[in-house]
C-alpha positions as CSV (number, residue, x, y, z in Angstrom):
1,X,-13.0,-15.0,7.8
2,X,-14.7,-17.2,4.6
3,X,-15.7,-19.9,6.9
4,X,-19.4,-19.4,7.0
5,X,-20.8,-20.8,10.1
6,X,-24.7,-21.5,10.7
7,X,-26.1,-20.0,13.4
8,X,-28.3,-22.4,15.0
9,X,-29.9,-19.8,17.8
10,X,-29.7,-16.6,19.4
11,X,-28.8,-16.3,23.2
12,X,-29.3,-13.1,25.3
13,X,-25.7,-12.9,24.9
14,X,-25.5,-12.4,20.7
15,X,-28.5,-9.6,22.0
16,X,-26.2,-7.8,23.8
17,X,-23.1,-8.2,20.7
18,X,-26.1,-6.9,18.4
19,X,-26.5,-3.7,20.6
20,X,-22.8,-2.9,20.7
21,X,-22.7,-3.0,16.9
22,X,-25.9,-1.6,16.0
23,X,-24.5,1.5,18.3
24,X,-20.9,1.4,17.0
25,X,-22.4,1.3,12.9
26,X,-24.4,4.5,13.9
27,X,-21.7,6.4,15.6
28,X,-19.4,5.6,12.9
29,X,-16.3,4.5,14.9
30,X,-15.2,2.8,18.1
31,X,-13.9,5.7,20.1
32,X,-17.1,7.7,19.3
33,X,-19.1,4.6,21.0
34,X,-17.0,4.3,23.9
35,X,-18.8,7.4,25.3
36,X,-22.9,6.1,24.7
37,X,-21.6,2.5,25.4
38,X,-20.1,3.1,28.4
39,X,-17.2,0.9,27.9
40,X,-13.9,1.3,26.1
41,X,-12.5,1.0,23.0
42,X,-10.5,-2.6,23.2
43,X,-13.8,-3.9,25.6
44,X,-15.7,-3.1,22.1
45,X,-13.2,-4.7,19.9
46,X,-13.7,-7.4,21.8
47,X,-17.4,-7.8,21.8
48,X,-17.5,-6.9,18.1
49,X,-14.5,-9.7,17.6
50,X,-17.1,-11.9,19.7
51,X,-20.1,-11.4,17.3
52,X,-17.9,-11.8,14.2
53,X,-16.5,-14.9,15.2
54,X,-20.4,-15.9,16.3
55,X,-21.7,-15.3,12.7
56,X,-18.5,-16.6,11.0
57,X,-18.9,-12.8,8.9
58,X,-16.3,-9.6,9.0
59,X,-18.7,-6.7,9.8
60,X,-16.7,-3.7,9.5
61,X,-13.1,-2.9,8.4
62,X,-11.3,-0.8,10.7
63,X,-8.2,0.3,11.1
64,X,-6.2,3.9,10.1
65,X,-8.4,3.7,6.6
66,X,-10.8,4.4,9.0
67,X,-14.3,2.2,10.0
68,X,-16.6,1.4,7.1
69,X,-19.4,-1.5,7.4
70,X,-18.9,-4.5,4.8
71,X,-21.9,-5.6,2.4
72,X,-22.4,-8.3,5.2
73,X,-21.9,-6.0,8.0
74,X,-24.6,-3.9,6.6
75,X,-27.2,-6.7,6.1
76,X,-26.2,-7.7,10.2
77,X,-27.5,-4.3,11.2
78,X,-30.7,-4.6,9.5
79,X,-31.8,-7.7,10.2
80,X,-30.2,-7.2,14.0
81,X,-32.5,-3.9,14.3
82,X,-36.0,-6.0,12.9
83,X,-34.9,-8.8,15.6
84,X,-34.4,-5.6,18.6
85,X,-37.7,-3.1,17.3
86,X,-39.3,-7.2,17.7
87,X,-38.0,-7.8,21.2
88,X,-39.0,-4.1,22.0
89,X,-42.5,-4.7,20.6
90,X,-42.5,-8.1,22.7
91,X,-41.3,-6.2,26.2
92,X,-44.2,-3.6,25.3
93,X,-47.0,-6.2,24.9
94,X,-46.2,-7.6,28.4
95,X,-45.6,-4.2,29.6
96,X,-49.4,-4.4,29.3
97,X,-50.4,-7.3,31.2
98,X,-48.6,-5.5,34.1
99,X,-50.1,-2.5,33.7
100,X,-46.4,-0.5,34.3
101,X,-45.3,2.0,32.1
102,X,-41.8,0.7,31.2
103,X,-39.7,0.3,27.9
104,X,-38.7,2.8,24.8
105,X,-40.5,5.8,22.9
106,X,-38.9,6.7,20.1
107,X,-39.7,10.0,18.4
108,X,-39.0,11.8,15.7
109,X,-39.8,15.3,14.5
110,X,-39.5,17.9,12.1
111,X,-36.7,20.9,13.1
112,X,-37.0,24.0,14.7
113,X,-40.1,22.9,16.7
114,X,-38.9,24.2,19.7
115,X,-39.4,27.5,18.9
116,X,-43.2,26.4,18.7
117,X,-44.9,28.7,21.5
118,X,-47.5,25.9,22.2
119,X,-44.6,23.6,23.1
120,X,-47.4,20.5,23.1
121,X,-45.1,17.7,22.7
122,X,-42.3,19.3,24.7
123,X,-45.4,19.0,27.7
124,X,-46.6,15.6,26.4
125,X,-42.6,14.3,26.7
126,X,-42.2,15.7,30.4
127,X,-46.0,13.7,31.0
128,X,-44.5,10.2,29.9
129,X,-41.3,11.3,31.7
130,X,-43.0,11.8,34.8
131,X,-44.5,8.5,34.9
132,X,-40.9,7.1,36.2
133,X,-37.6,5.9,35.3
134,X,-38.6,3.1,33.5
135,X,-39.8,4.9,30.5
136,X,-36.7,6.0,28.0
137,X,-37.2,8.6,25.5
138,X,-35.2,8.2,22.2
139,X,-35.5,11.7,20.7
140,X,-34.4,11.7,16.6
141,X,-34.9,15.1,14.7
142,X,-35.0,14.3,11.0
143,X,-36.9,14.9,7.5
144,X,-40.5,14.0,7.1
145,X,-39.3,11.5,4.5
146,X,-37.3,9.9,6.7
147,X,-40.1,10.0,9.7
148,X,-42.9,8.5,7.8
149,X,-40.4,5.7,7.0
150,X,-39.1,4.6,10.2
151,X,-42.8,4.4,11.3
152,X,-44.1,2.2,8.5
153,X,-41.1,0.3,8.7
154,X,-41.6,0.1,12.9
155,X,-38.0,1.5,13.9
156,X,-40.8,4.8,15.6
157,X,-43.0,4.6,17.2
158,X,-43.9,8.3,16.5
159,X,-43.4,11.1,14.5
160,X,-44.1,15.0,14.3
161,X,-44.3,16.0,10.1
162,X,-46.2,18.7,8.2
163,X,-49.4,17.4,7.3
164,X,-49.0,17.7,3.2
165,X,-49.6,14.4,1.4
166,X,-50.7,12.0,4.3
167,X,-49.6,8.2,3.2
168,X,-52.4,5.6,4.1
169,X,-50.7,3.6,6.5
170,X,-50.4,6.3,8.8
171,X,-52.6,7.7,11.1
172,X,-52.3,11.7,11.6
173,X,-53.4,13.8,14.8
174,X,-53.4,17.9,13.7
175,X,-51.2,19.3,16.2
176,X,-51.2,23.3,15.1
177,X,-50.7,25.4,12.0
178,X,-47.8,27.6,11.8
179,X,-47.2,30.6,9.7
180,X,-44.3,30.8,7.6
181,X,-43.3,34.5,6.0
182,X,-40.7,35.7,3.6
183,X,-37.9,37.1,5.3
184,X,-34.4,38.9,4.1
185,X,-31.6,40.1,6.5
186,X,-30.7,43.2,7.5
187,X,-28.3,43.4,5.3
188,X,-30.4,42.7,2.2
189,X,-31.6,45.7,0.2
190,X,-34.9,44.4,0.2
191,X,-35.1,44.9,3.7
192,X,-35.7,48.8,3.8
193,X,-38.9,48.4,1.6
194,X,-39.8,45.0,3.7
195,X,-43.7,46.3,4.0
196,X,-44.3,46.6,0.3
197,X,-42.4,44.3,-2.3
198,X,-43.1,44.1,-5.3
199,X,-43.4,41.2,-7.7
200,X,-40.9,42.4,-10.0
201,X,-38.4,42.8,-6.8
202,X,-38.6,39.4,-6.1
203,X,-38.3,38.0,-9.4
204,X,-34.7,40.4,-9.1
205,X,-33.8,38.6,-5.5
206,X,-32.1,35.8,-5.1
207,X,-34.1,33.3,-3.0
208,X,-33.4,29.6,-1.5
209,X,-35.9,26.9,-1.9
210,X,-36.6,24.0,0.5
211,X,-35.8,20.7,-1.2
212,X,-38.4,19.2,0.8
213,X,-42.3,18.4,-0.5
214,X,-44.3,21.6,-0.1
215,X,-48.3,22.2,0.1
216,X,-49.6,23.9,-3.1
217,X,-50.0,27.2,-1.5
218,X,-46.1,27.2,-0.3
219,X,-45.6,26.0,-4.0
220,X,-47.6,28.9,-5.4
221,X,-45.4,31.5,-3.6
222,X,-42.3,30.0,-3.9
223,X,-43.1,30.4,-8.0
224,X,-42.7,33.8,-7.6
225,X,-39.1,33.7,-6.3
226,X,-35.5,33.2,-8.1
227,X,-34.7,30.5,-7.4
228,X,-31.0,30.5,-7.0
229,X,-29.8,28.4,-3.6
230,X,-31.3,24.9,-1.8
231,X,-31.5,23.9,1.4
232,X,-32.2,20.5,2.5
233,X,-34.1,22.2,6.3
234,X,-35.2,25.0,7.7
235,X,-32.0,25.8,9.4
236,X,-30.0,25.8,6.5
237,X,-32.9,28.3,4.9
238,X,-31.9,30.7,7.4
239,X,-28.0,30.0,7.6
240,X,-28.5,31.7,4.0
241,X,-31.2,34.1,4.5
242,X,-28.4,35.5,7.3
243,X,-25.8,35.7,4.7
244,X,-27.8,38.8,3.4
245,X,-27.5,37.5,-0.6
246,X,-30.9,35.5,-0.3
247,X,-34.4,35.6,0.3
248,X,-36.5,32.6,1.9
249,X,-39.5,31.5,4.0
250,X,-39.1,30.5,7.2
251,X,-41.6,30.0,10.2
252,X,-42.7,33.1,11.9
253,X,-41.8,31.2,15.4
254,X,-38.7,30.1,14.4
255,X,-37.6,33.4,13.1
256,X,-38.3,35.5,15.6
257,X,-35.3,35.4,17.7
258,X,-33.9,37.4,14.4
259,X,-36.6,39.5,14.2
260,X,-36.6,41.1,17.6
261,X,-32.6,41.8,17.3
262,X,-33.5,43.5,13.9
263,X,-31.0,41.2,11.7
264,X,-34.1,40.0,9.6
265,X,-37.6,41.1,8.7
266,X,-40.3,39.8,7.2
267,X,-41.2,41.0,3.4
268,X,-44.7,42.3,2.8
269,X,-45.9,40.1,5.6
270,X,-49.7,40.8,4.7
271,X,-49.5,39.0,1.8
272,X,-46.6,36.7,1.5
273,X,-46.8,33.7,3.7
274,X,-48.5,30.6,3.8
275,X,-50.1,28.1,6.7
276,X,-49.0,24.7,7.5
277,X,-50.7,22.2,9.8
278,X,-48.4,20.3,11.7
279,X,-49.0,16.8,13.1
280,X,-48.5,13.8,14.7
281,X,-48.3,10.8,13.0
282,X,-48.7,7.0,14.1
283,X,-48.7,3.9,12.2
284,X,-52.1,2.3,11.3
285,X,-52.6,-1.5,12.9
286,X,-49.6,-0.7,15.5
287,X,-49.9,-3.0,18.8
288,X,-50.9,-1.3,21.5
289,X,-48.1,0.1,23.3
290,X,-48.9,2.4,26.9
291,X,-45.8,4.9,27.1
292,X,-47.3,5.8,23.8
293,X,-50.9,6.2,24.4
294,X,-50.2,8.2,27.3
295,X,-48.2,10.6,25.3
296,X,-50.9,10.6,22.4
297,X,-53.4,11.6,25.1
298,X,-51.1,14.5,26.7
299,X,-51.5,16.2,23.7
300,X,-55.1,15.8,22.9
301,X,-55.1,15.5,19.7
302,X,-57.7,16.2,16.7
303,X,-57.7,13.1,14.0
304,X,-57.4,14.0,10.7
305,X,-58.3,11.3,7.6
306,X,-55.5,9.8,5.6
């Protein structure tokens, strides 16, 4: 397919093509789309066949090597996802002029926030739910990294993240603070003297660090571990705590399933932990969009400065 062919516009039909593909690139094959799309496999070989033939551009190789995007393919998808966060943006500004709560949300947040007690967003989402059926929540758990970048870049529209180093083209709202402790399984021999630890015992103790961005408190106590494991979340934090070799932090909420069934414990509680505020986050300058004012006011939020 060298034959480059200009494409002079773009019909509601090469919409639909871009859908199909942007949805097949982020399942990673056909047969995994066939499920979300609704259609099967040969109906999407056809409508992909249909958009390459449209842009005069192979987009993906598949085949029993598997499906990998080509250099083209991936430059399709990007540009195709500004032209559909554009149409969205469109849809919501006239959304407005009709006063009818109808079009996307999409969210992202931090994990292991459902453990949260407060479960403020989980009651915000059920508000903007509840407004009717033509609202669609898009819910994306991922790493504050990530977050703050799909809202600058306008693929969110929101994003829950710890409030560390806000960036100045987002706008934060303080949700809560949660505690995290240092915790060791039962099967850690730490965990019979989990009231009083000493210093020099956790210098001895293996720990896992968070390769995420920390506050300077959570810094400060994590300098007084070994560091001798990594975990990319807090899940994986507590996949190795569970192991029994390690020692880590981990929020008090999140590990308190653990706690009451006695497989973990908190170390010297009174002493080791440290607060993080957790909070919504928004783009600054973003167009006015109602789904997403309405969930901003369900949770009744405090501003905080970036």
């Amino acid at each position: 397919m060298t034959k480059k062919i200009p494409l002079h516009q773009v019909s509601d039909f090469d919409l639909r093509l871009l859908r199909v593909f942007k949805t097949v690139a982020e399942c990673g094959s056909f047969s995994a789309a066939e499920t979300v799309l609704g259609i099967t496999r040969s109906a999407i070989s056809l409508h992909m066949g249909d958009l390459e033939k449209r842009l005069g551009m192979r987009l993906c190789q598949r085949g029993r090597a598997g499906f990998a995007l080509t250099d083209e393919g991936r430059e399709v998808l990007r540009a195709g996802e500004t032209v559909l966060v554009a149409i969205e943006g469109f849809r919501s500004e006239v959304n407005q002029m009709h006063q009818h709560l109808r079009g996307d949300l999409n969210v992202a947040i931090v994990n292991n926030l459902v453990t949260q007690p407060k479960m403020r967003i989980t009651h915000a989402l059920k508000a903007v739910r509840a407004t009717g059926s033509g609202v669609r929540i898009n819910l994306s758990m991922s790493t504050p990294g990530d977050i703050e970048r799909g809202l600058l870049d306008g693929r969110l529209h929101v994003g829950a993240v710890p409030l560390i180093t806000p960036l100045s083209g987002l706008e934060y709202g303080v949700l809560y603070e949660e505690r995290s402790n240092l915790y060791c399984s039962h099967e850690h021999p730490l965990f019979e003297h989990a009231h009083h630890v000493s210093d020099e015992q956790l210098v001895h103790a293996d720990a896992v660090i968070p390769a995420y961005r920390m506050s300077a408190e959570a810094i400060g106590l994590h300098q007084l571990l070994n560091f001798a494991a990594s975990a990319t979340d807090r899940e994986g934090i507590a996949f190795l705590i569970l192991t029994g070799s390690y020692i880590g932090f981990l929020p008090d909420h999140y590990a308190a399933t653990w706690v009451d069934k006695g497989v973990m414990a908190p170390l010297d509680p009174s002493r080791l932990y440290f607060d993080t505020k957790l909070a919504i986050a928004t783009r600054k300058g973003r167009r006015q969009n109602l789904i997403l004012d309405r969930f901003l006011d369900e949770l009744q939020l405090n501003s905080h400065p970036a």
